[in-house]
C-alpha positions in Angstrom: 76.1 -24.4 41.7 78.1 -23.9 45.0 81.6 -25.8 44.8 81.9 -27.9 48.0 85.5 -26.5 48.6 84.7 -22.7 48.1 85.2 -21.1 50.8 82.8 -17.9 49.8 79.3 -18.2 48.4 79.1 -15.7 45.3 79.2 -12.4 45.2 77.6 -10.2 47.4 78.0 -6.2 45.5 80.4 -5.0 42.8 81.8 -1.8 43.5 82.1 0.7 40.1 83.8 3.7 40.0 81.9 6.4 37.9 82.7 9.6 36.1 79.5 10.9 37.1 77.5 9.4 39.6 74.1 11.1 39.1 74.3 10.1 35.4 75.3 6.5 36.8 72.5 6.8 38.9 69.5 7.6 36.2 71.2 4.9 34.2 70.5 2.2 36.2 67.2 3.7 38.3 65.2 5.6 35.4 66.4 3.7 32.2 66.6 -0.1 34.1 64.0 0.2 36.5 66.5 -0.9 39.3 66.3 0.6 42.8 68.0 3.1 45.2 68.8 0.3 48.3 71.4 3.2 50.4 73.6 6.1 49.5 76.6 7.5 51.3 76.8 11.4 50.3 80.2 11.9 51.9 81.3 9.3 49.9 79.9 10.0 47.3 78.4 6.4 46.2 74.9 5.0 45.5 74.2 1.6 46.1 71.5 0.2 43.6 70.0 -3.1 43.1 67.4 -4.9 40.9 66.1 -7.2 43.6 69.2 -10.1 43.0 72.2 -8.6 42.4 73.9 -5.7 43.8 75.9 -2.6 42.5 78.1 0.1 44.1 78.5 3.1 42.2 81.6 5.4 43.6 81.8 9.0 42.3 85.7 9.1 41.0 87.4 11.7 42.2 88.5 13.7 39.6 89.9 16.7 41.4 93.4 15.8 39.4 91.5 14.3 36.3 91.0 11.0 35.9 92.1 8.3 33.7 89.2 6.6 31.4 88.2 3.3 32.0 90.5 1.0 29.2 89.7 -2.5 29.0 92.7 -3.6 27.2 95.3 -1.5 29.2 93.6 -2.0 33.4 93.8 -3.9 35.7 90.6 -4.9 37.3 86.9 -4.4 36.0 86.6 -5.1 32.8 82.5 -5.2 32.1 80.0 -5.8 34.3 77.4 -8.8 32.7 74.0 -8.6 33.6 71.4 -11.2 32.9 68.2 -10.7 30.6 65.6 -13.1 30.8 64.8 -13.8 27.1 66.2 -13.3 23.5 63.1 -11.2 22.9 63.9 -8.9 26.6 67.5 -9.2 25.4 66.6 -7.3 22.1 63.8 -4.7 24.2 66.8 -4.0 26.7 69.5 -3.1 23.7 66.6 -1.1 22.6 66.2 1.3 25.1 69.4 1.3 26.7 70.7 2.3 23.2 68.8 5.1 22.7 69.6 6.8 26.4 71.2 9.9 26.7 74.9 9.3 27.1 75.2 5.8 26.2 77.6 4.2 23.7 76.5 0.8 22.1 79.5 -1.0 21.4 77.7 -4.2 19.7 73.8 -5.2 19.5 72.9 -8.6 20.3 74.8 -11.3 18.4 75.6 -14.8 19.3 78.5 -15.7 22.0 80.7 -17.4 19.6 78.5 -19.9 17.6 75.6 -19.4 20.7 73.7 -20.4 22.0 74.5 -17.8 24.5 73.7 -13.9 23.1 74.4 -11.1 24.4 75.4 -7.0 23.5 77.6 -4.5 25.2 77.2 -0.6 26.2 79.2 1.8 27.7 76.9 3.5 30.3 76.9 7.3 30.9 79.3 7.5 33.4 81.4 5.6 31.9 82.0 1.4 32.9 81.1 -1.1 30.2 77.6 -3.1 30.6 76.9 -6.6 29.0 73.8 -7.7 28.6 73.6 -11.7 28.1 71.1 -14.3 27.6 71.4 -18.1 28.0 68.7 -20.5 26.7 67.9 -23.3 29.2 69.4 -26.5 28.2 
C-alpha cells in the first residue's frame, strides 16, 4: 500500500555487489529461472529480473582483495528477501537452490517467529545472502 506522504513509490532495482558475477549470474538465470533484462561489460554488472522485481549484480573489484560480505559487522545490505508463492514452492525453491553448486543454506524453511510468515535463507555463489519468504493471505 502506497503511503499518501511518500514521496517515492517502491523500489525500482537493488544493486549487489558480487564476488563472482558469472556465478551470480547462473544463480539467479539457470537455478531461478529469472532473466538477463541488460548487461554493462565495462562495468562489469548484469541486470536480471524475474518479471516484478529487479536486481543489479556488480562484479567487486577485487584487484586488492576484497572484504566478505558480514552481516553483523556492515553497513548496508544485509539479505535480499524474495517472495515465493506458496509453503509448498517455498519448500521446492529451498530444495533446489540448496543443492546448487556453490551455495550455503544457512536455515531451511521454519516459521517467522511463531508464523504465520516462513521463510529460509542462502548464501548464493557469489556470495550476498538470499531469503526466501512466504506469507499466507489473511
Amino acid at each position: 500500500m502506497q503511503h499518501p506522504d511518500a514521496l517515492t513509490k517502491g523500489i525500482d532495482h537493488v544493486g549487489l555487489t558480487v564476488a563472482d558475477l558469472e556465478l551470480s549470474r547462473r544463480f539467479f538465470v539457470d537455478c531461478l529461472g529469472w532473466t538477463v533484462v541488460g548487461e554493462n561489460p565495462a562495468y562489469p554488472a548484469v541486470f536480471v529480473s524475474d518479471g516484478t522485481s529487479r536486481l543489479t549484480l556488480w562484479q567487486v573489484d577485487a584487484s586488492e582483495g576484497y572484504t566478505a560480505f558480514d552481516r553483523r559487522r556492515n553497513i548496508g545490505l544485509h539479505h535480499v528477501a524474495l517472495k515465493a508463492p506458496s509453503e509448498e514452492a517455498l519448500g521446492e525453491l529451498f530444495a533446489r537452490v540448496s543443492a546448487w553448486p556453490g551455495v550455503v543454506a544457512e536455515f531451511a524453511p521454519e516459521p517467522v517467529g511463531k508464523g504465520p510468515r516462513v521463510h529460509c535463507m542462502v548464501r548464493e555463489p557469489g556470495g550476498v545472502r538470499v531469503e526466501f519468504v512466504y506469507t499466507p493471505s489473511a
